[in-house]
N, C-alpha and C positions, 0 to 999 in steps of 0.2 A: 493594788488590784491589778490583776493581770487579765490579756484576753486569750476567747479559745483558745487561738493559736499555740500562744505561750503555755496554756495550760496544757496541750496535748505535749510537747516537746519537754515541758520538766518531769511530767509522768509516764510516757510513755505511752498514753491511750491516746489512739486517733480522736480528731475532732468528731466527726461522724458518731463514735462511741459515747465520746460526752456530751454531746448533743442529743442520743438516742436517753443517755441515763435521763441528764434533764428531763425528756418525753414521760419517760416512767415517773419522775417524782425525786430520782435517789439522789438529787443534786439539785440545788438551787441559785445559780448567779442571781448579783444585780444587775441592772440594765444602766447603760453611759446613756447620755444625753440624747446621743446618737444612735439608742438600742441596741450598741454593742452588749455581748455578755461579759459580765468582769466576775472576775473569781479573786478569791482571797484565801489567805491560810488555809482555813478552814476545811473552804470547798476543796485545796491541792488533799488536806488528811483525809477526806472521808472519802475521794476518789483514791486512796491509795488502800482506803480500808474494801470500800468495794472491788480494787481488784485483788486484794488476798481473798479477800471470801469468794471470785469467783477460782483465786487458783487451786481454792479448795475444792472446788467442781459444785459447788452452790448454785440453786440456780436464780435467776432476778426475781421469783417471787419470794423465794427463800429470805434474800436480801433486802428485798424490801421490807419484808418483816423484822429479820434482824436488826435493821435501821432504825428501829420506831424505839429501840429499846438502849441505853449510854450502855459503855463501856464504862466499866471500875477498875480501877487498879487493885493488885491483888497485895499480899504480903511483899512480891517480891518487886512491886510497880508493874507488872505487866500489865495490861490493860485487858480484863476480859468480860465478858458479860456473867451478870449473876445468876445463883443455880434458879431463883425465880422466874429470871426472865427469861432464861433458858424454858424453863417449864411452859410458859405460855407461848413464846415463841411455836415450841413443840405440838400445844393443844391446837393453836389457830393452824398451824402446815394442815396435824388430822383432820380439823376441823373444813378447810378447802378441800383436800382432798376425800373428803367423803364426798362432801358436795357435787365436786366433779363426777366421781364415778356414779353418786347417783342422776346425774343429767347424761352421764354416758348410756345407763340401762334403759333411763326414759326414750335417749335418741333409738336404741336398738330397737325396743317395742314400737315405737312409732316407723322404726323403717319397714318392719317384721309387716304392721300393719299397712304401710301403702305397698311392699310387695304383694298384699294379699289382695288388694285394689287392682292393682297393675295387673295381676295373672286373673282376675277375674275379668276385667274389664278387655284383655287377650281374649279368652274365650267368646266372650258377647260381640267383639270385633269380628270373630272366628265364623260365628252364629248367621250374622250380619250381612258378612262379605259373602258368605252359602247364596245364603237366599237372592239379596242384590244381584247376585250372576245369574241365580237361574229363573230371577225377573228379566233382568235384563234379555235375556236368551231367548226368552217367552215373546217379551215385547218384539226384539229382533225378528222374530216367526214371524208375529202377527203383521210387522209393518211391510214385512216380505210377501205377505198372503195379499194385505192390502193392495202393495204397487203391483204385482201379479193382475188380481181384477182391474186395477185404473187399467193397465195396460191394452189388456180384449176387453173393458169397456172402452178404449178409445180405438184401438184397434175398428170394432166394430161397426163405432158412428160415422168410419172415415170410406 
């Protein structure tokens, strides 16, 4: 069992990287006594498998998917995955990416709709601010007409 460190330095992926996989799921240590992380065989192969699949321009959800499913050896020992699990690998990507784009459209109508909020709610502001000034303007008059009479009413008593 080796640590991070070691394991970032025989593969070639910073710690930070294998630390971020961990985050995702695509890699699993066991923990030392002392909550080090320890990696084994294992964990060095399937870190070596996920960076071919990202040199493939894969991307982490791609791979995590692919992860869920062993590699076979073929006629010739290569190791690759089956035409089945290729196949669902396949359905579940479409199957997310539909997903997404339909929470994309929901987002646009929903933004469509509080733009239509925002520019209405503009105008009533628009409306608002009108009138507010030429209260205000009025009141302004009125409190001017006011101190005007205090004024020759006191002017007068004096």
């Amino acid at each position: 069992m080796i640590r991070v460190g070691e394991m970032a330095r025989r593969t070639g992926v910073s710690a930070r990287t294998i630390k971020y996989y961990e985050e995702r799921g695509l890699i699993q240590p066991t923990r030392s006594q002392s909550d080090y992380r320890l990696y084994g065989q294992a964990d060095v192969e399937r870190l070596e498998r996920i960076c071919q699949l990202r040199g493939f321009g894969l991307s982490i959800a791609t791979i995590e998917e692919v992860l869920r499913y062993p590699a076979q050896p073929d006629g010739d020992g290569t190791q690759r995955l089956s035409l089945s699990a290729i196949e669902m690998i396949y359905q579940s990507l479409s199957e997310q990416r539909d997903a997404l784009l339909t929470r994309i459209e929901k987002g646009r109508q929903e933004l469509a709709e509080v733009e239509t909020v925002a520019r209405e709610l503009e105008n009533d502001l628009g409306y608002l601010r009108g009138h507010l000034e030429a209260r205000q303007a009025k009141d302004s008059k009125n409190d001017a007409t006011v101190d005007a009479r205090f004024v020759r009413s006191a002017a007068s008593r004096s």
